[in-house]
TORTOR-111423 format. One line per field, with one value per residue: residue in one letter; x, y, z of N, C-alpha, C in turn. Coordinates in nm, 2 decimals, padded with zeros to 4 digits. Example, Ala and Ser with C-alpha at 12.3 -4.5 7.8 and 13.67 -1.06 7.14 Angstrom:
REM TORTOR-111423
r: a:s
n_px: 01.32:01.28
n_py: -00.57:-00.22
n_pz: 00.78:00.71
ca_px: 01.23:01.37
ca_py: -00.45:-00.11
ca_pz: 00.78:00.71
c_px: 01.32:01.29
c_py: -00.33:00.00
c_pz: 00.78:00.79
***
This chain:
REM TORTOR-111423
r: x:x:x:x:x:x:x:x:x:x:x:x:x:x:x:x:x:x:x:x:x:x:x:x:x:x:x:x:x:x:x:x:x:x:x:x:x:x:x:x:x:x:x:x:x:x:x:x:x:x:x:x:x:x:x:x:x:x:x:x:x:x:x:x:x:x:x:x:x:x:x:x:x:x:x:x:x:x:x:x:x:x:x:x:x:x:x:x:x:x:x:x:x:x:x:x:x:x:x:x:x:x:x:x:x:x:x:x:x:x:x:x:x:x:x:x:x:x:x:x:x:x:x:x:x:x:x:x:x:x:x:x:x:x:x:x:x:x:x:x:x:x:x:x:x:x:x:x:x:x:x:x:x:x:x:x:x:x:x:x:x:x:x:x:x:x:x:x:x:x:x:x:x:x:x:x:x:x:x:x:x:x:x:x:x:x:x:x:x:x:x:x:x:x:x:x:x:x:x:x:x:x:x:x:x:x:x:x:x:x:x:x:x:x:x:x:x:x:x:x:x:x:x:x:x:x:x:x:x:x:x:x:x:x:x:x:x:x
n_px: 00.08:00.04:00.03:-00.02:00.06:-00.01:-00.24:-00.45:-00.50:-00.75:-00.89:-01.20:-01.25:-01.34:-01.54:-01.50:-01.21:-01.06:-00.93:-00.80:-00.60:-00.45:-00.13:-00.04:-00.27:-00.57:-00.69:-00.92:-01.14:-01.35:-01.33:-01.26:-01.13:-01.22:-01.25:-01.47:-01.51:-01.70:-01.73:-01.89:-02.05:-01.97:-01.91:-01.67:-01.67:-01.45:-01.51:-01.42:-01.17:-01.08:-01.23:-01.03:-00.80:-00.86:-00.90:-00.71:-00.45:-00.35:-00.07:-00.07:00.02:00.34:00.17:00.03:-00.14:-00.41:-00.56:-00.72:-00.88:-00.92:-00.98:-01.05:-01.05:-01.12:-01.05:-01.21:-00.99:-00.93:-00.70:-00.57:-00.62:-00.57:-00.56:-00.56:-00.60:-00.45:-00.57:-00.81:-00.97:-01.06:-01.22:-01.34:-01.20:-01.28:-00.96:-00.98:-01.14:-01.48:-01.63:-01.39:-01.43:-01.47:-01.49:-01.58:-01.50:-01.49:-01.20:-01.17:-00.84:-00.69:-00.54:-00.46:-00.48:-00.35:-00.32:-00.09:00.08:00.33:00.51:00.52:00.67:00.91:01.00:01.27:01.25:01.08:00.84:00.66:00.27:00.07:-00.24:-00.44:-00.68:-00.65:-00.58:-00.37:-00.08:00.15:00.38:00.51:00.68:00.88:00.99:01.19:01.24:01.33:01.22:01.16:00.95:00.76:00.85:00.83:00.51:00.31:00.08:00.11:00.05:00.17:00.42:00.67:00.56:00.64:00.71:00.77:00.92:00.87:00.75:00.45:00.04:-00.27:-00.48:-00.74:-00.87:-00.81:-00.82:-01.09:-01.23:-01.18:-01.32:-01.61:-01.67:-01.75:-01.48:-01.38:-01.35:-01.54:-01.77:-01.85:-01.89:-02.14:-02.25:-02.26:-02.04:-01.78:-01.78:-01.72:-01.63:-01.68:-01.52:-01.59:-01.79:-02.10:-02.34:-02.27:-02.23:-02.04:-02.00:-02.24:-02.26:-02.03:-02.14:-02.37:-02.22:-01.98:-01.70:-01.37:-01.02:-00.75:-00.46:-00.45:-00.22:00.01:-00.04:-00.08:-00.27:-00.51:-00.74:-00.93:-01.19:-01.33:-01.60:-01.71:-01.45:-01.23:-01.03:-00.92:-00.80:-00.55
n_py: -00.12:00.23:00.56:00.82:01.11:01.28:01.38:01.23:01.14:01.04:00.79:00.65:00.33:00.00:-00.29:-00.54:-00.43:-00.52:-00.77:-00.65:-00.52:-00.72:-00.82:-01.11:-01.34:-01.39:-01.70:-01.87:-01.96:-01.97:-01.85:-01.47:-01.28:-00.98:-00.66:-00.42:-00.07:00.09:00.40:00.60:00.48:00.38:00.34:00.35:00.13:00.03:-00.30:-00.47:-00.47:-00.58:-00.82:-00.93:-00.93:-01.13:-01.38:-01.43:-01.46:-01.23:-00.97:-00.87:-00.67:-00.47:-00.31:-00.40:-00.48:-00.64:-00.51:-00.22:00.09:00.45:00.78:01.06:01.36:01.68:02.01:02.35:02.52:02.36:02.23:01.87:01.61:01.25:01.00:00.73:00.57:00.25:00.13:00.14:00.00:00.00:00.20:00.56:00.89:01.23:01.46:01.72:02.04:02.04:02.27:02.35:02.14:02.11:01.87:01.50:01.15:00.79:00.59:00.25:00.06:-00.22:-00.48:-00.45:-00.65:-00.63:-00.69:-00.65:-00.63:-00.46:-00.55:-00.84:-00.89:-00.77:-00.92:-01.19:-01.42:-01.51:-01.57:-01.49:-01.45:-01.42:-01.60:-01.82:-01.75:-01.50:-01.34:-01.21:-01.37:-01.52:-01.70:-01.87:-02.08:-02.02:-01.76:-01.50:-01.31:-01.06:-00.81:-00.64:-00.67:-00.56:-00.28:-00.22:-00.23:00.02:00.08:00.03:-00.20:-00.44:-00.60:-00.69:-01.01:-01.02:-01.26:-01.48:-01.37:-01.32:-01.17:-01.03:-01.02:-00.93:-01.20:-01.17:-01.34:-01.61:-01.89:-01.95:-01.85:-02.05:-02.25:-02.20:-01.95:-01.59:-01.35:-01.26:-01.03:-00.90:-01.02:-00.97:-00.65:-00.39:-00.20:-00.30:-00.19:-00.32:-00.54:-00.85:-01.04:-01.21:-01.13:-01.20:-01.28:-01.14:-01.13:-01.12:-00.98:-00.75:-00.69:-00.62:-00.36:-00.22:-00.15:-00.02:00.22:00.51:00.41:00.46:00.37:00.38:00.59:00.51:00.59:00.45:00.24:-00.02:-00.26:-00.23:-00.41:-00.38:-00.16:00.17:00.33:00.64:00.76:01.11:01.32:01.39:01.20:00.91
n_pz: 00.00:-00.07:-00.06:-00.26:-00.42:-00.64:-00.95:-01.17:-01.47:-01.69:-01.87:-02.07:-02.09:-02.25:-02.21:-02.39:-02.49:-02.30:-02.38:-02.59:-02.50:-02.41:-02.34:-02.40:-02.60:-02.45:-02.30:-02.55:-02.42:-02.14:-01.80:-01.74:-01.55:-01.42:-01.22:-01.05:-00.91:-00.72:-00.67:-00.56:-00.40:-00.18:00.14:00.35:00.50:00.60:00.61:00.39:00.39:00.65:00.60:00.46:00.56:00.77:00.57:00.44:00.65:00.61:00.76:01.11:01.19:01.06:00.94:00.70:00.35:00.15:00.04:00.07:00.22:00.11:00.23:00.08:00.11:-00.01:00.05:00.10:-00.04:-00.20:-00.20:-00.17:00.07:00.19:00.34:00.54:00.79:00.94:00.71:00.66:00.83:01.10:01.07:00.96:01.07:01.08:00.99:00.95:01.06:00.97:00.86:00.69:00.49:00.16:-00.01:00.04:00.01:-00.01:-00.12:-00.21:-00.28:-00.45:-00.59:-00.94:-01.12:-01.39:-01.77:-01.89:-01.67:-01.54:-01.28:-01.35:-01.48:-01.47:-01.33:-01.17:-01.18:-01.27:-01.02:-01.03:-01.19:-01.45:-01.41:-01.61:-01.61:-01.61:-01.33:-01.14:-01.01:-00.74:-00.70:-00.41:-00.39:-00.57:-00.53:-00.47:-00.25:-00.37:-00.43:-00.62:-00.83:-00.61:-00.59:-00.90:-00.93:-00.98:-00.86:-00.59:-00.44:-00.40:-00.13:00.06:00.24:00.56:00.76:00.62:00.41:00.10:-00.19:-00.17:-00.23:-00.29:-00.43:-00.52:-00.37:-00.50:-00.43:-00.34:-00.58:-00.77:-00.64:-00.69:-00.54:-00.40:-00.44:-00.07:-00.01:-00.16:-00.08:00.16:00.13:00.20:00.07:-00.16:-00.34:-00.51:-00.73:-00.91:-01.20:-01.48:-01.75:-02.04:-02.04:-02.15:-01.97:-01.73:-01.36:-01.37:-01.61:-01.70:-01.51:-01.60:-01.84:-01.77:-01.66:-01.66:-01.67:-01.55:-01.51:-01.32:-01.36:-01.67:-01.86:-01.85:-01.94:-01.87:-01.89:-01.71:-01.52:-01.33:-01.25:-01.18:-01.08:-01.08:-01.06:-01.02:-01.08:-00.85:-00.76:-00.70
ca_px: 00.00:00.13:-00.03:00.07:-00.04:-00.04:-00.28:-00.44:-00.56:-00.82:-00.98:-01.28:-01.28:-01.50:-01.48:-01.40:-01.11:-00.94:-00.91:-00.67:-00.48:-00.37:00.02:-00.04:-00.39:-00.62:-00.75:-01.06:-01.28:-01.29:-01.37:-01.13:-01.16:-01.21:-01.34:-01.52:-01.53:-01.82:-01.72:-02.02:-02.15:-01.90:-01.94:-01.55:-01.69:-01.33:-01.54:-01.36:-00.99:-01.09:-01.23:-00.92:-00.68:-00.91:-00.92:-00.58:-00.35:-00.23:00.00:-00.22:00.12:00.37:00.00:00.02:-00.27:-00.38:-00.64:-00.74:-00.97:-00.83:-01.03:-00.97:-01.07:-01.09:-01.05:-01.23:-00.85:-00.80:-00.61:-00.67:-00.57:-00.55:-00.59:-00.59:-00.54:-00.49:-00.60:-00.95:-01.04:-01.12:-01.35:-01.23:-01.24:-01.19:-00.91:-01.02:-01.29:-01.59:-01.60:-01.30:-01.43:-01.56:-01.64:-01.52:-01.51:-01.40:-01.14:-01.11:-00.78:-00.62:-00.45:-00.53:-00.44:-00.30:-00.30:00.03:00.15:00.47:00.57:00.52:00.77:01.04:01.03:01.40:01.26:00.91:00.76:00.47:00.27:-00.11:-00.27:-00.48:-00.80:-00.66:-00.54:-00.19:-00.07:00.27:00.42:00.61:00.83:01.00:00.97:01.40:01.22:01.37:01.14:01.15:00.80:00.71:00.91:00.74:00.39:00.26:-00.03:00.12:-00.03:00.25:00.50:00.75:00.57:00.76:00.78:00.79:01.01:00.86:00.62:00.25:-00.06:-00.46:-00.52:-00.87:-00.92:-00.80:-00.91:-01.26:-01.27:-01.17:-01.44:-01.74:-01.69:-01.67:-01.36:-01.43:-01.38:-01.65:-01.87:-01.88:-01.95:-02.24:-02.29:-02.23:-01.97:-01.72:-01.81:-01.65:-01.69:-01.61:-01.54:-01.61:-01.93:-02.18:-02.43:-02.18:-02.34:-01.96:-02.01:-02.39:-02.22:-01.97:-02.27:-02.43:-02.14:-01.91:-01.62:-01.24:-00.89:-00.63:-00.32:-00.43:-00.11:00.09:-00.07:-00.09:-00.43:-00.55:-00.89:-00.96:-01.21:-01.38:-01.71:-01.69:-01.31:-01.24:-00.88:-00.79:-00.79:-00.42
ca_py: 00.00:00.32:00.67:00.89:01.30:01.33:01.37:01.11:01.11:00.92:00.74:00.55:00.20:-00.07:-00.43:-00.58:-00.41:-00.60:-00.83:-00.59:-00.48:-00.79:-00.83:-01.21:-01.33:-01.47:-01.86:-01.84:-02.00:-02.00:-01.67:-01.38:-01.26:-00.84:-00.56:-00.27:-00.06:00.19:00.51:00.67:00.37:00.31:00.42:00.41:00.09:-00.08:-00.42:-00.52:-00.49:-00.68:-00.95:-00.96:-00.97:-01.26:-01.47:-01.45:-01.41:-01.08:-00.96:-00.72:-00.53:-00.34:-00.22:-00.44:-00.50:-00.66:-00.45:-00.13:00.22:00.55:00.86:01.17:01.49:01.80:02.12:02.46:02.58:02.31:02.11:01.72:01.51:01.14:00.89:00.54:00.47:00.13:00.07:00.22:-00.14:00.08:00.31:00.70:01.02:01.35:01.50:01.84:02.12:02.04:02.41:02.38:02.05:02.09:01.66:01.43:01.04:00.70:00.50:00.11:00.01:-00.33:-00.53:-00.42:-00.74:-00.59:-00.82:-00.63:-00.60:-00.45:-00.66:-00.93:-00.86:-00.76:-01.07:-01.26:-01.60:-01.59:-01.62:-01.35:-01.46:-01.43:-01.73:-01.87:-01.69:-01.35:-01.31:-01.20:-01.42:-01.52:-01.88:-01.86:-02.15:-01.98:-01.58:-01.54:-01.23:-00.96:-00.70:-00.59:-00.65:-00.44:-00.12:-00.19:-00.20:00.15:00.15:00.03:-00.31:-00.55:-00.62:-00.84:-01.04:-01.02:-01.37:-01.55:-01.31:-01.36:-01.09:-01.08:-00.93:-00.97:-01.27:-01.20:-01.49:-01.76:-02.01:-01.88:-01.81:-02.22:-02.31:-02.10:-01.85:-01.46:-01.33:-01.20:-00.84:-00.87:-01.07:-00.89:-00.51:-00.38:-00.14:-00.34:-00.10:-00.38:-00.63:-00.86:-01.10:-01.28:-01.02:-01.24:-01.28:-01.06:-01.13:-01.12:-00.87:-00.72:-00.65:-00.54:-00.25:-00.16:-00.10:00.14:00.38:00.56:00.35:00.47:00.30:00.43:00.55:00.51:00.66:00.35:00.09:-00.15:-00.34:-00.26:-00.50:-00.25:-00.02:00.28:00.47:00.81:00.84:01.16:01.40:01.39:01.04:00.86
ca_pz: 00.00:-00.09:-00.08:-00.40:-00.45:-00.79:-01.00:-01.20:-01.59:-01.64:-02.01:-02.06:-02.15:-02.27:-02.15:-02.45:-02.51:-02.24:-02.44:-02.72:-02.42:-02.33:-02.40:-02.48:-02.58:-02.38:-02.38:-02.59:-02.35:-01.97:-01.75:-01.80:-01.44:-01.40:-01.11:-01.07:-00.77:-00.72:-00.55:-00.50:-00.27:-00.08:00.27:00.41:00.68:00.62:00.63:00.31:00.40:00.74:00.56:00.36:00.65:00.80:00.50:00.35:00.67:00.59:00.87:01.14:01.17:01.03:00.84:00.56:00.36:00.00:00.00:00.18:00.20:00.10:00.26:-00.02:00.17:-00.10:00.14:00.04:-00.05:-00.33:-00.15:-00.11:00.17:00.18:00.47:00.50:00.89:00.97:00.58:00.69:00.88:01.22:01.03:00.95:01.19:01.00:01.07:00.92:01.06:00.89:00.78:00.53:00.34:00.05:-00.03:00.13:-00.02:00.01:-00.25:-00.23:-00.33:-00.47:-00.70:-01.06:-01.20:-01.47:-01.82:-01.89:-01.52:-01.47:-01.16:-01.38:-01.64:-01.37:-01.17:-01.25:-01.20:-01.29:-00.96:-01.00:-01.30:-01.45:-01.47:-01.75:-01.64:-01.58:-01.22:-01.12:-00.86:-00.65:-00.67:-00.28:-00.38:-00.63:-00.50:-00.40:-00.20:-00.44:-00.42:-00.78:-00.87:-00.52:-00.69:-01.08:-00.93:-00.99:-00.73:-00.45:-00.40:-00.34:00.04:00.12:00.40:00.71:00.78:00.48:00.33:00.00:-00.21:-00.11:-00.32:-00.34:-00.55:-00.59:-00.33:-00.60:-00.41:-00.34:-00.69:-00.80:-00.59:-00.70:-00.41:-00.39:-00.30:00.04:00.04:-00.19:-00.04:00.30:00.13:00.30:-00.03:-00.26:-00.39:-00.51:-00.83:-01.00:-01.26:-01.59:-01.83:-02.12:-01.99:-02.15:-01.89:-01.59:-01.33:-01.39:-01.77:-01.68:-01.47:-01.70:-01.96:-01.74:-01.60:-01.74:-01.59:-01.58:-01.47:-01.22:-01.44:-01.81:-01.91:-01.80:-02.02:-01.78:-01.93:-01.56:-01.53:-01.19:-01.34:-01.07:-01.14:-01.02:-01.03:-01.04:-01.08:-00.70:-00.70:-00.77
c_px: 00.09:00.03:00.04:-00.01:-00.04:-00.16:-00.31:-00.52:-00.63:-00.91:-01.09:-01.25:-01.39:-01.40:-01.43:-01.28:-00.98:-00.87:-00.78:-00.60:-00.40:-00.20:00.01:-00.15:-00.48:-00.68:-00.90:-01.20:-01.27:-01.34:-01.20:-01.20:-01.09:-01.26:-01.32:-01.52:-01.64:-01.80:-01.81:-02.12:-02.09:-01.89:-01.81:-01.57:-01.52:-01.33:-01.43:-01.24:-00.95:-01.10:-01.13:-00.79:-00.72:-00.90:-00.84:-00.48:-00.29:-00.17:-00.08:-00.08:00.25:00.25:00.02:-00.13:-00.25:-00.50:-00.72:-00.82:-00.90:-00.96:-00.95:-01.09:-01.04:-01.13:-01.11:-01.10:-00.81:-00.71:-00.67:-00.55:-00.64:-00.51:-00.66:-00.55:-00.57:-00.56:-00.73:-01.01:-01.07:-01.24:-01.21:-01.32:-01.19:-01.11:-00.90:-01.15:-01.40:-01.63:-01.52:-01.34:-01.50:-01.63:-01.54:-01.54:-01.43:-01.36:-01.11:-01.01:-00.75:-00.55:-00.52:-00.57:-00.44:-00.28:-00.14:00.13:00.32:00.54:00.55:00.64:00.90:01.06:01.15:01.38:01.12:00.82:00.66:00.45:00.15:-00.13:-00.36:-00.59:-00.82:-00.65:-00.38:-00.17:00.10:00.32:00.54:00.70:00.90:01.03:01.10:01.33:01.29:01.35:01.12:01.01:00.75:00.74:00.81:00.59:00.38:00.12:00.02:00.08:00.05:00.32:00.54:00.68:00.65:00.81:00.76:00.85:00.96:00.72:00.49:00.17:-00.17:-00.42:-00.66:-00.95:-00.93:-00.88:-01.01:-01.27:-01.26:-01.29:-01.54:-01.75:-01.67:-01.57:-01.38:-01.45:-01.51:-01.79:-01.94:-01.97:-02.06:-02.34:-02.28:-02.13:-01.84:-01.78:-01.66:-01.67:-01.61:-01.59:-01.56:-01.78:-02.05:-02.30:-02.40:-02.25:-02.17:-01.93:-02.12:-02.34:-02.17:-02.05:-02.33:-02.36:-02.01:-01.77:-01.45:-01.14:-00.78:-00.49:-00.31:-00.34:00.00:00.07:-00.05:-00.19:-00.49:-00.71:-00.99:-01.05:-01.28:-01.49:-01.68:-01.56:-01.30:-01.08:-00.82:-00.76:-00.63:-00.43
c_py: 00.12:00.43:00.79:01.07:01.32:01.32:01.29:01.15:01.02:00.88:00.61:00.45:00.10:-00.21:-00.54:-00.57:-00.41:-00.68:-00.78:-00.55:-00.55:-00.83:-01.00:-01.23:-01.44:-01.61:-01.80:-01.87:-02.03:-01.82:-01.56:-01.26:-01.05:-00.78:-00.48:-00.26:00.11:00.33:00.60:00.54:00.35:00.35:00.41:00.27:00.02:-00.27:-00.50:-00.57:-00.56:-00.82:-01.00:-01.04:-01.11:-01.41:-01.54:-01.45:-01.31:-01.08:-00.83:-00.62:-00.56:-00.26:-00.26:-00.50:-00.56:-00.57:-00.35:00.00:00.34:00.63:01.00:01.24:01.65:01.95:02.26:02.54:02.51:02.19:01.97:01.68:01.42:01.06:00.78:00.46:00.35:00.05:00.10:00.07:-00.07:00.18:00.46:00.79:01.12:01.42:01.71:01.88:02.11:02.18:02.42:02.27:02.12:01.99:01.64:01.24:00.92:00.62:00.34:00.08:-00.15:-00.34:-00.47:-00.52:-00.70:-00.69:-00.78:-00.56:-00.58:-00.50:-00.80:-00.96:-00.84:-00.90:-01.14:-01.39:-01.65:-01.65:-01.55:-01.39:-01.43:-01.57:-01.72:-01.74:-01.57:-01.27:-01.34:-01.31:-01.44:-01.67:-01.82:-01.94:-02.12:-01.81:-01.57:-01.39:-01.08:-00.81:-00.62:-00.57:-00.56:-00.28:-00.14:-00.14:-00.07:00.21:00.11:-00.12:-00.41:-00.48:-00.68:-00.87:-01.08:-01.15:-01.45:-01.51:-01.31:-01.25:-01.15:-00.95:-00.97:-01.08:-01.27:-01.32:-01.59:-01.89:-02.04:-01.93:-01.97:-02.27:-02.28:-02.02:-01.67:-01.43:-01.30:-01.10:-00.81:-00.94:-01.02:-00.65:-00.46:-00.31:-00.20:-00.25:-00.20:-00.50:-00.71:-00.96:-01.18:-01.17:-01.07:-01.28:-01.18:-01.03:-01.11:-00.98:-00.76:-00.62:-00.58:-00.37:-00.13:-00.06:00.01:00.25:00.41:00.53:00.41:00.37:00.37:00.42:00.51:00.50:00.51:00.23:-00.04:-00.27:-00.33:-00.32:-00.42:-00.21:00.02:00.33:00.58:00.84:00.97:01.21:01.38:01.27:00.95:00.71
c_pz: 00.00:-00.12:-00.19:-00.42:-00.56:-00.87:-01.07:-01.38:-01.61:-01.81:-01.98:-02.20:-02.19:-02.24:-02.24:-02.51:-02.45:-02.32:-02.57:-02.64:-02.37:-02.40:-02.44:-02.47:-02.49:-02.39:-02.44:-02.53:-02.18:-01.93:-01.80:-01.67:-01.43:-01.25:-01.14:-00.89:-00.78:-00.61:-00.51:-00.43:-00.22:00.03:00.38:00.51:00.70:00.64:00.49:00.36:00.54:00.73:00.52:00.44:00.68:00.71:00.46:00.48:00.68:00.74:00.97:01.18:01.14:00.92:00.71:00.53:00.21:-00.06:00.09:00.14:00.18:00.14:00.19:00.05:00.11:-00.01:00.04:-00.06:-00.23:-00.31:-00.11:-00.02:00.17:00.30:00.47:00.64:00.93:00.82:00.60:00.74:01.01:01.20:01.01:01.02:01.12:01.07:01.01:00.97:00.94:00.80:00.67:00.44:00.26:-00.02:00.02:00.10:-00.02:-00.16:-00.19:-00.33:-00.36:-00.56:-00.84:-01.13:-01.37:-01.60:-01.91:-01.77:-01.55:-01.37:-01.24:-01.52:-01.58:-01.31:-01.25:-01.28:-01.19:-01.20:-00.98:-01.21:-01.34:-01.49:-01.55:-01.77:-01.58:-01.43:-01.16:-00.96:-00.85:-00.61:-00.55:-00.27:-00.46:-00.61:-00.42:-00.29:-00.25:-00.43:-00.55:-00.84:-00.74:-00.57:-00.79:-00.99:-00.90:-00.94:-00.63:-00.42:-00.35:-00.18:00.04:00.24:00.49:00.75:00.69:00.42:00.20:-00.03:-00.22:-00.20:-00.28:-00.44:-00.58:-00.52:-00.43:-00.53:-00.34:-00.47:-00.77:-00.74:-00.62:-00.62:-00.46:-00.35:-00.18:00.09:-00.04:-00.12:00.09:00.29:00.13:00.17:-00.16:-00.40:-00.44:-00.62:-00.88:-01.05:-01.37:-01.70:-02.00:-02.15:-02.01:-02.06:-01.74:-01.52:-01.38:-01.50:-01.78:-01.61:-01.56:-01.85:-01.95:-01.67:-01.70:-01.64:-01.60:-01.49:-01.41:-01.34:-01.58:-01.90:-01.94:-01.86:-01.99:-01.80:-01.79:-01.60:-01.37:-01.27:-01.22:-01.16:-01.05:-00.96:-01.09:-01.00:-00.93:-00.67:-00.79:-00.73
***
């Protein structure tokens, strides 16, 4: 997890055009595994990035997470500030006079799973890879703990875990998702502010979304094939 102030450019995409972004092409039959995250429903409860810790392990400190809440705070002045304490699993307390906001909303972060990931193109020995049906993952018997793919990723999302020594991400709960399961940060979101689906799937509720908002991707610029996509991202959001 990594907090960034820059500004963010932002293009709309369509969901079959994962598919032309992908740096190799995808199998022609099987899911082809995407998310959406809905920022105008999301209400900050940090139930997600709780589940996540619960489900997966994560470590409850030095504040690592595979997936966590950002609180963007746009002050009368112009100015944004950005807060993520504890990865927003406690809930969030403003730390601004209610007089200078001007809005005030929550961002769910994760993995992009990227179908041209930069952490996956750095790695020396091919432990971080995508698998068939479109989710970046982290083979631990061969991760030398490098940290190479933690630097490439350009949201923040990877950590060396502390005691395994070896890089850690969101897999999208892979093995939820083998089973017929939701991952679990989705399955717990109270707003249903968190989808995700088969992106091949014209009927997917995933692809149904995508139809009706005007969806963008964190970082366009970067050409990452990010499979992430946000409704109501907007400029203060990195």
């Amino acid at each position: 997890m990594a907090a960034a102030g820059t500004l963010v450019l932002s293009s709309v995409s369509r969901p079959f055009n994962v598919l032309l972004m992908a740096s190799d092409p995808p199998p022609e039959e099987g899911p082809w595994w995407g998310i959406a995250i809905d920022i105008t429903t999301c209400i900050g409860c940090g139930m997600c990035a709780r589940a996540c810790k619960m489900e997966n392990d994560v470590p409850d400190e030095p504040f690592y997470f595979r997936t966590w809440v950002e609180q963007y705070t746009v002050l009368n002045n112009g100015e944004v500030k950005i807060e993520s304490p504890n990865g927003g699993i406690d809930g969030f307390k403003s730390s601004v006079p209610e007089e200078e906001i001007f809005k005030t909303f929550f961002v769910p972060k994760m993995c992009n799973h990227c179908s041209k990931s930069p952490c996956t193109q750095v790695c020396p020995v091919g432990a971080t890879f995508e698998s068939p049906d479109g989710v970046a993952l982290v083979d631990e018997k061969y991760c030398i703990g490098c940290g190479y793919c933690v630097q490439a990723c350009p949201y923040g999302c990877r950590y060396l875990h502390p005691e395994k020594k070896v890089a850690d991400k969101c897999t999208l709960c892979y093995h939820r998702l083998k089973n017929g399961l939701a991952p679990a940060c989705m399955e717990v979101c109270p707003s249903k502010a968190r989808i995700y689906g088969n992106l091949r799937d014209r009927d997917s509720e995933i692809v149904r979304f995508l139809k009706e908002h005007d969806y963008q991707v964190l970082k366009p610029h970067l050409n990452t094939g990010s499979k992430l996509y946000y409704n109501g991202l907007t400029a203060e959001i990195s």
